[in-house]
C-alpha positions in Angstrom: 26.8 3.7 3.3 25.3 0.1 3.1 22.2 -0.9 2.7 20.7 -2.4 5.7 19.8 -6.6 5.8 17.5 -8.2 7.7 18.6 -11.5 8.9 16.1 -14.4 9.5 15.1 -13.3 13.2 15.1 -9.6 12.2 12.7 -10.1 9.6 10.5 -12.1 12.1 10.2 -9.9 14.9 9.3 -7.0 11.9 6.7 -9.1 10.6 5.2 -9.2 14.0 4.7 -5.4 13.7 3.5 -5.6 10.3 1.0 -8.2 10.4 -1.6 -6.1 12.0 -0.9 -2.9 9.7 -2.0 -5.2 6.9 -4.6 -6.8 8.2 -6.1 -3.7 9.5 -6.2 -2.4 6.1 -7.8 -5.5 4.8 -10.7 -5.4 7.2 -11.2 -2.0 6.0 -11.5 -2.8 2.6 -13.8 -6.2 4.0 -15.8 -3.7 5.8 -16.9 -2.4 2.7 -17.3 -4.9 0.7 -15.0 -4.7 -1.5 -13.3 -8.1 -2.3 -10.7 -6.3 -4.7 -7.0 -7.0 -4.3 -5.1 -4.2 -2.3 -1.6 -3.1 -2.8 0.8 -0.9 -0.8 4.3 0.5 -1.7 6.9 2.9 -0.3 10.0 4.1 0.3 12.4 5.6 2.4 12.0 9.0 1.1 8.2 9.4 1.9 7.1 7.8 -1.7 4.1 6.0 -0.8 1.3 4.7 -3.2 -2.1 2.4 -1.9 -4.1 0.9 -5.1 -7.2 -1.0 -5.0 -7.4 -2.9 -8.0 -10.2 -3.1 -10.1 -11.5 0.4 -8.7 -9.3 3.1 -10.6 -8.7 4.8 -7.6 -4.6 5.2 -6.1 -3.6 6.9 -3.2 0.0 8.8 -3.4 2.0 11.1 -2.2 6.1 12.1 -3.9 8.8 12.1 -1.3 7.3 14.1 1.6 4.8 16.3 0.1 1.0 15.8 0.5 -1.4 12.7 -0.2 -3.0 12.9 -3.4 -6.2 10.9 -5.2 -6.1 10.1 -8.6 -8.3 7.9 -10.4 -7.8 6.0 -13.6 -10.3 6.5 -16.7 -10.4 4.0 -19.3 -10.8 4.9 -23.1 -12.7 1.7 -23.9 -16.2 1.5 -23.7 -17.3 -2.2 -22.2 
């Protein structure tokens, strides 16, 4: 089976869904001040991870399973 392409008016009419997903979740992160850089990923399969950067913290979930926290701890002192 082949992967599936967007062509140049596919990929518009998507990014008129997406848009306001991602801005959505900016204004949430706005709302609370935070002015870190965000960053979403995921796949078919139900992989999904949300980072704010700067902060430690990840959301995830592996395939379809449940959404976990994790957070980052760094061994240098500052």
């Amino acid at each position: 089976m082949s992967k599936k392409k967007f062509n140049e008016a596919e990929f518009k009419e998507f990014c008129k869904e997406v848009i306001p997903h991602i801005e959505a979740l900016q204004k949430l992160l706005e709302d609370r001040d935070m002015e870190n850089l965000g960053s979403l990923t995921f796949s078919a399969d139900g992989y999904v991870t949300f980072s704010v950067y700067d902060t430690g913290w990840e959301l995830g979930r592996l395939r379809k399973g449940e959404f976990t926290m994790r957070h980052e701890i760094g061994l240098e002192e500052k």
